[in-house]
Every structure is written in structure tokens, then in C-alpha cells.
N, C-alpha and C positions, 0 to 999 in steps of 0.2 A: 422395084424401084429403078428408076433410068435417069444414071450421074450423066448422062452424055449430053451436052448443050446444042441446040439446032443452031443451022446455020444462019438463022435471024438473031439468036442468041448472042454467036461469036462477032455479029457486026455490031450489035449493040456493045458489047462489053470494047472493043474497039473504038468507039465512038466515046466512050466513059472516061478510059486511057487517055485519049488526045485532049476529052475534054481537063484531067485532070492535070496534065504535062504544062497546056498551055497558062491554066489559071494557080496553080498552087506554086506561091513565092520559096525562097530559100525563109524566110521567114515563118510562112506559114508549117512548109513540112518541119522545121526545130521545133514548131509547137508541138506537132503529131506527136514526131517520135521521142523530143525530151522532155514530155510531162512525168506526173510522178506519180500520176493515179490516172484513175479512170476518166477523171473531167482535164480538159486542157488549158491552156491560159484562156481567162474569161474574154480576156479583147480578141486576142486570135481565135477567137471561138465563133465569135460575134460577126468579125470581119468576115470570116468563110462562111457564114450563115448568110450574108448580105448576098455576096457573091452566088452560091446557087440558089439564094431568093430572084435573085435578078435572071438564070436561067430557067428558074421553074420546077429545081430540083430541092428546094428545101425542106420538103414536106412527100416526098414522091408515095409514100404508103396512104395518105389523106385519099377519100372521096376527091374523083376528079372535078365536082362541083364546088368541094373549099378551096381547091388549090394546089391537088395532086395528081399525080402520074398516070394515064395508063398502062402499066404496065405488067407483065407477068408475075407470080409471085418469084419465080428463077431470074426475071432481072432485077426486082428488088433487091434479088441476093446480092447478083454480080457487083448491081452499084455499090452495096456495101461493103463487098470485099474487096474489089477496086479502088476505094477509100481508103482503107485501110492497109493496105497493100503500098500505094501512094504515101502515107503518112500524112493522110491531112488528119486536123483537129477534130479533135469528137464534140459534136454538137450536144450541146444540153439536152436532156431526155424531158426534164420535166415538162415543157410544153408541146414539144413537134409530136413527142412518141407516149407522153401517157395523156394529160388533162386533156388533151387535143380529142384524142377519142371520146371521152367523156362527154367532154359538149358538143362533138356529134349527135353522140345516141342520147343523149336526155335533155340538151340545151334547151334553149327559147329562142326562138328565132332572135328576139334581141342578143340574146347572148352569143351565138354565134357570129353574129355580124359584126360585132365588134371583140370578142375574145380570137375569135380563127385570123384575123384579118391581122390583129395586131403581133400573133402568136407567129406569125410568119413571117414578116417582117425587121420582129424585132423590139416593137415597141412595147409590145407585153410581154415579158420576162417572169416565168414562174418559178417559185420551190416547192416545196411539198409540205405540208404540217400535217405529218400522222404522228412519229413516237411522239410518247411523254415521257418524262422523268420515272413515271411506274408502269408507264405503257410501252413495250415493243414489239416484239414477237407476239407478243398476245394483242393485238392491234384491238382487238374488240374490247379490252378491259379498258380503253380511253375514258379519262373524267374532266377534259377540259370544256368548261362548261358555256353555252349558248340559251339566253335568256329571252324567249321572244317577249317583245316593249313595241306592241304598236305595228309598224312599219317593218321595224328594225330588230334583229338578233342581238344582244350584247353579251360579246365574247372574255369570257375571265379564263387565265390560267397560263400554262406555257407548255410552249411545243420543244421538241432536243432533237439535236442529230441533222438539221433542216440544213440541208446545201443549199450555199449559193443563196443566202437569206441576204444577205449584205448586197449581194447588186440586183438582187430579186426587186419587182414593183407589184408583183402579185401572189397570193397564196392558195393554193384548195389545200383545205382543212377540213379535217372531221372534226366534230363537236359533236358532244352530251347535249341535246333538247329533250330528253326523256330518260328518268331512271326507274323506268316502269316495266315486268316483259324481260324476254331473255336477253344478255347484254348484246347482242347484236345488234336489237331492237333499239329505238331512241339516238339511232345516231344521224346525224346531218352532215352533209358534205354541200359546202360554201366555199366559194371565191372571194378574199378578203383583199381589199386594196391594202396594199404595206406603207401608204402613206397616211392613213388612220390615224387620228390621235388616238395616244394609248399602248400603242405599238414600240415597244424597246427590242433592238435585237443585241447581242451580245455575242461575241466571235467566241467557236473555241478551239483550242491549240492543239491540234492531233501530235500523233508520235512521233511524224517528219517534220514539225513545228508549223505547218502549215495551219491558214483560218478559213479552211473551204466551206465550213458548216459553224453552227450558230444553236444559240438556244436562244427562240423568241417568246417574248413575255407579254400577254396580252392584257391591259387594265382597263375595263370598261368599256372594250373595243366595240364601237355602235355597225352594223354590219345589214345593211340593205335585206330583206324579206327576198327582193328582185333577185338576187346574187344567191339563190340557194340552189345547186343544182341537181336537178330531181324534184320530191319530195322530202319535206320535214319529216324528219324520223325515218327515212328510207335511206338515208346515205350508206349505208352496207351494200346495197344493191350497185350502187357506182361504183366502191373503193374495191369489190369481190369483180368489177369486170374490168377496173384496171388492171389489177393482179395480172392478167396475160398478158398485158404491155410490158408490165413490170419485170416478168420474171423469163419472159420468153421473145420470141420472133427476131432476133439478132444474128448477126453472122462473127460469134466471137473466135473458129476455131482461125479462121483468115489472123485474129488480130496474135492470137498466140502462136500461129505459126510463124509469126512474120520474128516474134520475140524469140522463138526458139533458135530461127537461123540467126540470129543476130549477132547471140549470144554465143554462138559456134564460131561467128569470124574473129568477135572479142577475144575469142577465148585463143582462138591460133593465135593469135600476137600475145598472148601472156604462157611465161616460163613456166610451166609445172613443175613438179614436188621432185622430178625423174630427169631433170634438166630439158626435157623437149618443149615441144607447145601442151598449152593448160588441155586443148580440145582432144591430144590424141593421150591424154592418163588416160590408164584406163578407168579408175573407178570414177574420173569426171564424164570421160566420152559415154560410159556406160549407164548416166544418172541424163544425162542430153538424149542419146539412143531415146531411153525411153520415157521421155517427151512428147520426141517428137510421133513417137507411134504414137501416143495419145490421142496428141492434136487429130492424127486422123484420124483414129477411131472418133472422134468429137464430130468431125466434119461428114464423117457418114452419117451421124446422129443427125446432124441439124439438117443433110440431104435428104434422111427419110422422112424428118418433120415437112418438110418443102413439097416432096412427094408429095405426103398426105395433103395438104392445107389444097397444093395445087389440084386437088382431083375433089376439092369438096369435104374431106376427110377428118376424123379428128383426130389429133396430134394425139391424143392421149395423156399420162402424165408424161410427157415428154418436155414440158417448158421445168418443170421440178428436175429430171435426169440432166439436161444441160446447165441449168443452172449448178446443183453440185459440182457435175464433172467441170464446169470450165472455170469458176471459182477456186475452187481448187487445185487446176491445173496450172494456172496463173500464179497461186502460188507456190508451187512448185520451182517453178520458173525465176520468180523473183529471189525465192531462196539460193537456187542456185545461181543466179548472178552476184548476189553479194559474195560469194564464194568465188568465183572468178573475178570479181574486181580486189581481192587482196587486201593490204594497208588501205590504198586511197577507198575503200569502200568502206571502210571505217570514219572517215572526214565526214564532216556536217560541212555542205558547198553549195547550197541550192541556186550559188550564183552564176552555176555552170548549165541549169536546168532551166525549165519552164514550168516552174509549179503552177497546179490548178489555180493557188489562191497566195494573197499576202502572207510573209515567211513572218513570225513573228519574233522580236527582239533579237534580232540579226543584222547586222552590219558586216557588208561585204567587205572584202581587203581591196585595196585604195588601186592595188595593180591590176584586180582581177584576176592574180592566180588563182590556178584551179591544180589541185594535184590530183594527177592522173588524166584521164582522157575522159571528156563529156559522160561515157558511159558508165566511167566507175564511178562518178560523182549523182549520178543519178539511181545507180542499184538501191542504197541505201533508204531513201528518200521512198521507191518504189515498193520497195519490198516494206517498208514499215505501212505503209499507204493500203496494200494491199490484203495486210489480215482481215482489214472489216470484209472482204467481198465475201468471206463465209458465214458473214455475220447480217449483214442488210438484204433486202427486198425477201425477207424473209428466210430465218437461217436457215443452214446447211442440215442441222438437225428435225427439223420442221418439213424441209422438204423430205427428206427419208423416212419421216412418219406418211407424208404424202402417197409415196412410192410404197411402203408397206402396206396402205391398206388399197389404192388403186391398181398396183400391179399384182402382188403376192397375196391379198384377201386375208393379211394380217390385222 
């Protein structure tokens, strides 16, 4: 494996830097770095999506034929951890980075031409309908049900857990078209317009009070034959080759490393237990220590995956190994920040923050105090945000079943 970048490499990343200095506002980086989760404010989300649509850069992993990059898979990287490094806002995954692939490889030419076009841009805004109320992790025991009528699928039931449904205009969904066969079998994956009659979404209130996700309810939803994508009864085949968008090809140890150090400067300007700074206790310095070795052990990880991919190769279970480790390392990290923000990390302030989504039944104070400093009003918010990451694109437990019978022949 060769971590070393060529010299067309370092004028690239170069070229990324300037491009990021010149265009990311003081606005836009408060989005990056004081959100509370993983998605960022949806308008500042949106706005920096416009902005490297307009350079070419919004989609840089796509076929250079929809709208994508030539580029290495090593610059792919770079770009990504020059973003994130920068503190710009994290662009929504559901369209650029998973459905996008999908209707690559199995679309209709109609469907491309108007899902890619829009999906970059901006005009079509996706979320995702997989869990149900009795379906998550077991993704294949789905019973939300698709009636073919003619033309037309008609969709009965409700999807949970669905981010970003409230400013979403579009949906891929798996549905039940068959209860025949092993339950993998019978399932369809469709694109549903979220203007549908039929269609109720319903926000719900995570543990930071935030309405980033939604439980939608579908009543007789009438759903285009044309809008199925693949085959009927074959959507397992689509939703099993998102899974590697989903769960892998990201450069997360950049974003946690960027957290670790952060959390190090915070922590010198706060008192510790010994009267020095919070960063040189020992039992704090020594829970950041190692962290931060983490992150890089993370970061070799995702350089050997890069390796491989780069040389033709296959990663292996390796999108399952980063996934735990950096889900979990995250929260690590976030735990130890509420720890380092003291009392004020105790306050509910989200008026200090840039939450992903609408704070619910909150009223800000009239002066806009904030006690504490930006960062200790955001721990909280974070760290409560961030238990699901052990929990979604497939839990932490699930993957280590993965890793038991791929890697160790358990």
C-alpha cells in the first residue's frame, strides 16, 4: 500500500484548497462545523450544493457522462477530506451518493434524463423509504404494501426513520408486490413523487429535540409502473447494491479527525478537576490520546480500501470494518466532548448551533444568550444525535456478524 500522493496529486489538492478558501462563506463553514449530526442545515446545505453544481464538482464520483469527475479514486479522496477539513456542509447522501447509482446501473434512459439532471442540480431532492415500524435491520421482513392496478402500483402503509421527508419531493422505496418465495423475493424498489395524493408525512422529535426524520404514511398512494426501478419483484437486487454507497467509500477519519483536534483547543481553555487546563488532566488527555491514535488507525483503513478499489481490487469486508470503527469512534468523541463542555453542556441552546432540522417547541431567549462558548452548546445536541450512527445503514451489530463470517469463517 502507497500512502504517498504524486505530484499531480498535491497540485490538485491545492487547486481544491483555493477552490474552497475562495467560495466557502463565514456562513457556510458555521454550517459545517456547528451542526449537530451528521446532515447540516438543509438551506446551507443546498446553497453549497448549487455552488459546486455550478463548478462541476457536485457529483464528482458520477459517470463522467451524467455529470462527473475524471478523477482518481485518490482525488476523490483528497476532495473529500479538503471539505471537510475546510468545514463546509455535508451534502445530502440520499441522491448524489446512493439513488444516483441506482439509476445509473438499472434506470431507463427516461429515468435518467430526468432523475440525474434534476438530482444535481437540486430540483429533485430525495429521502429514503426503507425501515418500517416492524422492519429495520431486518430490512427484508418489509410489508409495506404495492398493489399493481393497471398502469399503476398502489402503495398502502408507512415508512419510519425517513430523513429529510419534510423537504424531500422525491422517495425510493421498497414495497411488498409479492408475498410468495423467500422474503427477499417480492420486493420492488420505486421512485414515488412525495406530492402524491395520499401522502402524509409526520416529523419526529429526536433526543436533541430536532425534526430531521419523519414517519411517512402512505393511503392509497397511486405510483407509475414507469417509476419502478429495475424489475418488479427484483428490488433486493438494487437496495443490496446500494448497501456499498451506503455503508462505505467515504473519507470519515478527515471528519473525526478534524473533531479530535478541536476538542483538544476547547479543552485548553477549560479549567480541569487539578486547576490546569481540561486538555493536559491526565485521565482527559489520556481518553483524547487515544482518539486520536484511532482516527489514524481509521485512516490507514480507508487508505488500504483506496489502494485496493485504486488497483481494480476488492475492498473486502472492509465498508462493514469502517463502518463500526468510525461510528463508533464518533462517538466516543462526542461523549468526550460533553465532558469537556462542563455545566453549559448541560443547557438545551440549539440557538447557538446549526441544527440539521426544525428544533421542536423551543423558543429562543429574546437576547440570544448562549451560555458557554458555541462549542459547549453544541456537545450536547451532538452527542445525543449521534447514538443512532451505531444503529442506521445497518447496525453495528450486523456488521460484526458480517466481519464474523467474511473475515474469520464464523
Amino acid at each position: 500500500m502507497d500512502m504517498a500522493w504524486s505530484d499531480e496529486d498535491v497540485a490538485f489538492r491545492d487547486e481544491i484548497v483555493a477552490f474552497l478558501d475562495e467560495k466557502l462563506t463565514p456562513e457556510l463553514r458555521a454550517a459545517g462545523t456547528l451542526r449537530t449530526s451528521v446532515y447540516a442545515d438543509h438551506e446551507a446545505s443546498m446553497e453549497w450544493q448549487a455552488i459546486l453544481h455550478e463548478r462541476g464538482w457536485a457529483a464528482p464520483a458520477w459517470p463522467v457522462e451524467y455529470g462527473g469527475c475524471d478523477w482518481s479514486l485518490t482525488q476523490h479522496y483528497i476532495f473529500a477530506r479538503e471539505s471537510i477539513l475546510a468545514g463546509a456542509p455535508a451534502l445530502s447522501p440520499m441522491g448524489l451518493r446512493m439513488v444516483a447509482y441506482a439509476i445509473v446501473a438499472f434506470g431507463t434512459d427516461e429515468q435518467k434524463d430526468f432523475f440525474l439532471s434534476g438530482i444535481l442540480d437540486g430540483s429533485v431532492f430525495f429521502c429514503q423509504g426503507y425501515s418500517e415500524p416492524e422492519s429495520g435491520s431486518d430490512l427484508a421482513s418489509l410489508s409495506m404494501a404495492a398493489v399493481e392496478d393497471g398502469d399503476d402500483l398502489v402503495l398502502t402503509g408507512s415508512k419510519i426513520w425517513t430523513t429529510h421527508a419534510a423537504e424531500a419531493n422525491w422517495m425510493f422505496v421498497l414495497v411488498r408486490t409479492s408475498r410468495t418465495g423467500r422474503k427477499q423475493e417480492g420486493i420492488t424498489f420505486i421512485l414515488v413523487d412525495m406530492t402524491s395524493p395520499g401522502i402524509e408525512v409526520q416529523p419526529l422529535v429526536m433526543a436533541s429535540g430536532e425534526q430531521i426524520q419523519a414517519q411517512v404514511f402512505f393511503d392509497g398512494v397511486r405510483v407509475p409502473k414507469a417509476n419502478v426501478l429495475g424489475k418488479i419483484d427484483d428490488g433486493w437486487t438494487v437496495a443490496k447494491y446500494l448497501l456499498v454507497f451506503e455503508r462505505g467509500g467515504g473519507a470519515a477519519a478527515p471528519a473525526l479527525q478534524v473533531m479530535a483536534q478541536r476538542l483538544g483547543e476547547h479543552a485548553a481553555g477549560v479549567v480541569g478537576p487539578d486547576g490546569g487546563p481540561l486538555a493536559d488532566f491526565p485521565p482527559f488527555a489520556a481518553k483524547l490520546a487515544d482518539i486520536k491514535v484511532r482516527t489514524r488507525v481509521l485512516e490507514v483503513l480507508e487508505y488500504r480500501a483506496l489502494a485496493a478499489m485504486s488497483t481494480g481490487k476488492d475492498p473486502g469486508s472492509v465498508a462493514s470494518m469502517l463502518k463500526v470503527l468510525a461510528t463508533e469512534l464518533s462517538q466516543r468523541i462526542t461523549t468526550l466532548g460533553v465532558e469537556a463542555a462542563g455545566p453549559h453542556g448541560r443547557v438545551f441552546q440549539p440557538h447557538a448551533t446549526k441544527p440539521g432540522g426544525p428544533i421542536s417547541q423551543y423558543v429562543p431567549p429574546t437576547d440570544g444568550y448562549v451560555s458557554g462558548e458555541p462549542w459547549q452548546a453544541v456537545a450536547p445536541l451532538h452527542y445525543f444525535n449521534d447514538r443512532a450512527g451505531s444503529i442506521y445503514a445497518g447496525s453495528n451489530e450486523i456488521q460484526r456478524n458480517i466481519l464474523a463470517k467474511a473475515a474469520l469463517g464464523l
